[in-house]
C-alpha distance (Angstrom), angle and dihedral (degrees) to the residues before:
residue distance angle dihedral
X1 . . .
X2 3.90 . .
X3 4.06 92.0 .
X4 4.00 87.2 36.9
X5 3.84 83.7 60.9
X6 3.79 104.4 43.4
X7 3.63 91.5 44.4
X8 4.48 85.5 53.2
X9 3.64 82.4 43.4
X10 3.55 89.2 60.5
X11 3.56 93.2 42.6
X12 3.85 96.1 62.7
X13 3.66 92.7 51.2
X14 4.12 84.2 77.3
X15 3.83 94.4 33.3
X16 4.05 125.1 9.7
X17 4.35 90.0 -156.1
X18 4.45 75.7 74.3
X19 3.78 84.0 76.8
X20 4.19 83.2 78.4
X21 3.88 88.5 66.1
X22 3.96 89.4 73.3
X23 3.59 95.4 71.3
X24 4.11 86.9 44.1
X25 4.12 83.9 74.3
X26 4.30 84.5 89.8
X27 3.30 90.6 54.1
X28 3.92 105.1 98.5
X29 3.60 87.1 49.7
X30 3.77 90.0 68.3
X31 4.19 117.7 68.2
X32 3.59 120.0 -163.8
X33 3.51 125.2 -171.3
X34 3.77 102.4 -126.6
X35 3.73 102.8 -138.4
X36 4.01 81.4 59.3
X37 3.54 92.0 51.8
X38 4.14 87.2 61.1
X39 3.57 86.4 48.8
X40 3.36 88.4 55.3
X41 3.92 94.7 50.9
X42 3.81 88.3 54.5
X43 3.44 87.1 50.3
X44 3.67 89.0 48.4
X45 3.71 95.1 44.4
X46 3.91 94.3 54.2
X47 4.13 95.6 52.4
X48 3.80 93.4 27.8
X49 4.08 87.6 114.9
X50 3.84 85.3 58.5
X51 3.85 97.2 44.7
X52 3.83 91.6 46.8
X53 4.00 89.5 57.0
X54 4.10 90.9 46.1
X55 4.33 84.3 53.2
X56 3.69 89.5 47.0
X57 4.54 87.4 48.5
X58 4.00 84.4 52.1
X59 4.01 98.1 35.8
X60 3.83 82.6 52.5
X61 4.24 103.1 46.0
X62 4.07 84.6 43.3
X63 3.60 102.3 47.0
X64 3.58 97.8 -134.1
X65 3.71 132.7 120.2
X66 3.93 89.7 -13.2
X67 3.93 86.3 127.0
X68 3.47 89.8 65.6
X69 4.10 91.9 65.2
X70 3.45 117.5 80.6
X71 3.79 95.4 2.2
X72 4.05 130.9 111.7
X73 3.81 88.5 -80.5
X74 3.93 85.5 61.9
X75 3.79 95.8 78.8
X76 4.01 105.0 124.6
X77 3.58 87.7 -119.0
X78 3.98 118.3 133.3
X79 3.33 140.3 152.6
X80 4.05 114.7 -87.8
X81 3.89 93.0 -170.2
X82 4.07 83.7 56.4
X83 3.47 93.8 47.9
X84 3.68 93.7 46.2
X85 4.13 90.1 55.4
X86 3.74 90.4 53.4
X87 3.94 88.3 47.8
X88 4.34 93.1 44.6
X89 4.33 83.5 51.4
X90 3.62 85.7 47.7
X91 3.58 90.9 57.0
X92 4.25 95.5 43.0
X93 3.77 82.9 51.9
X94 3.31 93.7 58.1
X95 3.87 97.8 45.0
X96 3.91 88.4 48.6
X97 3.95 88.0 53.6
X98 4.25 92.0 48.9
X99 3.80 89.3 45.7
X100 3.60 107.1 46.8
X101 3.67 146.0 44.2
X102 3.85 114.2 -82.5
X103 3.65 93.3 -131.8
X104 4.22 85.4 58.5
X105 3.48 91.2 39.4
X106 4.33 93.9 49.0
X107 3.83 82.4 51.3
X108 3.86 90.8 96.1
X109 3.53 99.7 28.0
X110 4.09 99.4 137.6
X111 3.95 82.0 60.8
X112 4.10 94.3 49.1
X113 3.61 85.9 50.8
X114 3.50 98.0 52.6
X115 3.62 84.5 48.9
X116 3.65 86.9 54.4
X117 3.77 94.2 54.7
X118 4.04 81.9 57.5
X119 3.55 92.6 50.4
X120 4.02 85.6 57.9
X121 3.31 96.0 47.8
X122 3.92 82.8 51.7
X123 3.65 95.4 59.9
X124 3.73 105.7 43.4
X125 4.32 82.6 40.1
X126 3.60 94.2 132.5
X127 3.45 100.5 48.5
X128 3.37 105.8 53.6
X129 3.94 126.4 75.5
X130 4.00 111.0 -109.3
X131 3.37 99.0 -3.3
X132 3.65 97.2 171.4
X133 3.77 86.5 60.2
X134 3.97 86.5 52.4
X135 3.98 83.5 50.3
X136 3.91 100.6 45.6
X137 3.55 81.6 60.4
X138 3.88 92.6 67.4
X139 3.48 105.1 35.0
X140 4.30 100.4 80.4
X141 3.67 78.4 65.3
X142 4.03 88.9 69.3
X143 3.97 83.6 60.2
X144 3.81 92.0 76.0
X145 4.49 97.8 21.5
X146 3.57 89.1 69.2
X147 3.10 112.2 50.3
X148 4.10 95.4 38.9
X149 4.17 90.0 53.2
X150 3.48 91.6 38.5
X151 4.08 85.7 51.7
X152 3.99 91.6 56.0
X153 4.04 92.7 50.0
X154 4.34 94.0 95.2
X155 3.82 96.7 -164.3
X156 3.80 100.0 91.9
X157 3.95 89.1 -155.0
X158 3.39 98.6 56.9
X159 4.02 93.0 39.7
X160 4.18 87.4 61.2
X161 3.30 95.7 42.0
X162 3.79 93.5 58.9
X163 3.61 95.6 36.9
X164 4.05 90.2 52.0
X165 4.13 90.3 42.6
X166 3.84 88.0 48.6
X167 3.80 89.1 46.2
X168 3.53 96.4 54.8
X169 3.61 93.6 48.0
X170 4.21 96.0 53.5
X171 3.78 86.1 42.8
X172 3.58 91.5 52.5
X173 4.02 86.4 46.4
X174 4.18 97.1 45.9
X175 3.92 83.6 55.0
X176 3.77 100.1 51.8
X177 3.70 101.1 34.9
X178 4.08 102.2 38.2
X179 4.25 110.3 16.2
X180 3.84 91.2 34.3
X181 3.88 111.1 26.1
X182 3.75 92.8 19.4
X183 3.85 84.4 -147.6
X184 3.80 118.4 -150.2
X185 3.73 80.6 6.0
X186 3.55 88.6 -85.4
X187 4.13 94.2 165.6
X188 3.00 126.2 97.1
X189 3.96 86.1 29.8
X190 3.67 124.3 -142.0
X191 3.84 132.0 -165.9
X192 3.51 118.4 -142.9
X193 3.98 90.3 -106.7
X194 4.30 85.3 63.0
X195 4.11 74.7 -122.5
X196 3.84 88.6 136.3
């Protein structure tokens, strides 16, 4: 836990909303079936209206964020191709968890939760201010989920073809969102120490 908490300690220098990753630590205590989990984000989806207000009762009595409701940032807008990379992982997650053994599968559960918390954000994605800021915080974790499910799945023909279908896909992402939208004005990059 002590390197777990440097490392999110590091991780709020750039962005403060990295303090949330601390309580992620529980996380691969917890396993969820994933075809619950998209339950769950129908569930989500239907009484999302109702969940944003009790966010908005708790972002109010603790001070924080509560600017965010209600203001310009609070359009409705979001990113579909963002939402639609969350929703293609959901679907390799579930393939992983029909083609393997659960204990494989449960190997990288931290990661499938954090996808999880994605896959939230997902279905409540139009009532929530900046969601694709909430989202970008979730998708580095797609950097290691892939390629540890995709290590478990034992027919080698299968394994490349979703590794090369995935691979398309993020390529396809990187170029719209950074080298043609330069999203978040993420190029040229900058550290917060100007260093770069």
């Amino acid at each position: 836990p002590i390197l777990f908490l440097v490392f999110i300690g590091i991780a709020t220098l750039f962005h403060s909303a990295c303090i949330l990753f601390v309580f992620f630590y529980i996380f691969k205590k917890i396993k969820i079936n994933p075809f619950y989990m998209t339950l769950t984000m129908i569930f989500v989806f239907l009484l999302s209206g109702y969940i944003r207000q009790g966010i908005i009762f708790i972002s109010d009595k603790l001070g924080l964020y509560s600017e965010y409701f209600g203001g310009q940032f609070d359009n409705g807008s979001f990113s579909k191709l963002l939402a639609l990379v969350v929703i293609m992982m959901m679907c390799f997650v579930c393939f992983v968890y029909l083609q393997v053994p659960k204990a494989e599968f449960y190997k990288f559960n931290t990661e499938i939760n954090l996808h999880y918390c994605a896959c939230l954000v997902v279905a409540m994605i139009a009532k929530l201010p900046t969601p694709s800021r909430l989202l970008f915080l979730f998708i580095p974790i797609y950097i290691t989920l892939v390629p540890n499910l995709g290590s478990v799945i034992k027919d080698a023909r299968i394994r490349h073809l979703v590794y090369s279908a995935i691979s398309v896909i993020l390529v396809l992402f990187f170029i719209r969102f950074v080298l043609i939208q330069n999203t978040y004005g993420t190029v040229p990059y900058q550290d917060i120490f100007n260093l770069l």
